[in-house]
C-alpha positions as CSV (number, residue, x, y, z in Angstrom):
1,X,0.0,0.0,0.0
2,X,3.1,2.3,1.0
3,X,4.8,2.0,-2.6
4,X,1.0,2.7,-4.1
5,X,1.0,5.7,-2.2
6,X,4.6,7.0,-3.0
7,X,4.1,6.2,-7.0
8,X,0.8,8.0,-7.3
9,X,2.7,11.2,-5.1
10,X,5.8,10.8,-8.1
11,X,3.0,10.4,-10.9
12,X,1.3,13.0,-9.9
13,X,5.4,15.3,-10.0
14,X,5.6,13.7,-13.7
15,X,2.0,14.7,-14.8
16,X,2.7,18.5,-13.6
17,X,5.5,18.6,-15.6
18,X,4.0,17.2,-18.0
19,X,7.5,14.4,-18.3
20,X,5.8,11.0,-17.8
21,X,6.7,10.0,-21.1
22,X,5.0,6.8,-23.1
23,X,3.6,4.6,-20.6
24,X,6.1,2.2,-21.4
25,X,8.4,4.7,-20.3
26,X,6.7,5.3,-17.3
27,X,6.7,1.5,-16.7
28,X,10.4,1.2,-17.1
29,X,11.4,4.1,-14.7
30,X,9.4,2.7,-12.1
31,X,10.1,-1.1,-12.6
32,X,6.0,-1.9,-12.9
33,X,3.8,-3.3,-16.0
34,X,2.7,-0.8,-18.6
35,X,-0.4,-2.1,-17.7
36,X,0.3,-1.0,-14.0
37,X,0.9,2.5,-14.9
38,X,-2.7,2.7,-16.8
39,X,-4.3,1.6,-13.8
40,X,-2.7,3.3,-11.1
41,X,-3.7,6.6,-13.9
42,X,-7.6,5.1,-14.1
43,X,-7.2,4.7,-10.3
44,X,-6.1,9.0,-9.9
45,X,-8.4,9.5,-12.1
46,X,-11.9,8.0,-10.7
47,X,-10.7,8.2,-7.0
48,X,-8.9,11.5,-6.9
49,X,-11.1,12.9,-9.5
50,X,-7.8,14.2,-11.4
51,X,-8.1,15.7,-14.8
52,X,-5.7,13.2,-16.6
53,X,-5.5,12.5,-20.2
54,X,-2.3,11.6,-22.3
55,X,-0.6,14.1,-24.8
56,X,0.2,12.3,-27.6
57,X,2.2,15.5,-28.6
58,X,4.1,16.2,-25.7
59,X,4.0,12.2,-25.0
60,X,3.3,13.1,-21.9
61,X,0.2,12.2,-19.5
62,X,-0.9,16.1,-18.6
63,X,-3.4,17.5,-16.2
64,X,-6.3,19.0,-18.9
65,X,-7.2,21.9,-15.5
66,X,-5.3,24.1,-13.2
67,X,-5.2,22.6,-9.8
68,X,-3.9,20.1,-7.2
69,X,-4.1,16.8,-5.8
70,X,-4.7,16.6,-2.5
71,X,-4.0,13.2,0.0
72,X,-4.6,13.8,3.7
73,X,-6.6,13.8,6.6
74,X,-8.1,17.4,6.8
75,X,-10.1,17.8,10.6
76,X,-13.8,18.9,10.4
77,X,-12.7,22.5,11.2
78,X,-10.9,23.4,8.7
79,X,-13.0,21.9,6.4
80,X,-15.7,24.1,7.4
81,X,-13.3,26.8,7.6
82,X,-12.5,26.6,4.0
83,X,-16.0,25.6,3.0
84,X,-17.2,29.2,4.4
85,X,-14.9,31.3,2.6
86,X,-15.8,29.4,-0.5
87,X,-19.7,30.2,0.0
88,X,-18.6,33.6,1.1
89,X,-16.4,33.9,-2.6
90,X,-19.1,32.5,-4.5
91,X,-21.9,35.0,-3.4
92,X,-19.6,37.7,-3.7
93,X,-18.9,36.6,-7.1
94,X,-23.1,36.9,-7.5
95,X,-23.1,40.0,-6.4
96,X,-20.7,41.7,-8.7
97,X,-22.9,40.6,-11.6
């Protein structure tokens, strides 16, 4: 589960910088199946909701939005926290229309 965790945190590095390569490439750097890399990719993208789909021009898998992935335990609080200033952005947003 550890080594999941650690190849989805380097995946996601490589994806930023839009340098995974070919999957077989990807596959060779981390010593794993071609088929591996697809599924740890389906995985990121149905569990983490990541906006993954592969340049064939850049042969690079790329991130198609602006953003982050995220894996951690966030507490209730801050949740909320960052919920309420999100509300509070959102109306504002309203408002200016």
């Amino acid at each position: 589960m550890e080594e999941q965790f650690k190849r989805v945190i380097a995946f996601n590095a490589l994806i930023k910088r839009k340098a995974t390569g070919s999957p077989a490439d990807l596959a060779r750097r981390f010593d794993i199946s071609p088929s591996l890399v697809k599924k740890i990719i389906r995985c990121m993208r149905e569990i983490l909701d990541a906006p993954i789909e592969y340049n064939r021009d850049r042969k690079s898998y790329v991130y198609t939005k602006e953003g982050i992935v995220k894996i951690g335990f966030e507490d209730n609080r801050k949740a909320e926290i960052i919920n309420a200033i999100k509300h509070m952005l959102d109306e504002e947003g309203r408002n200016e229309n």
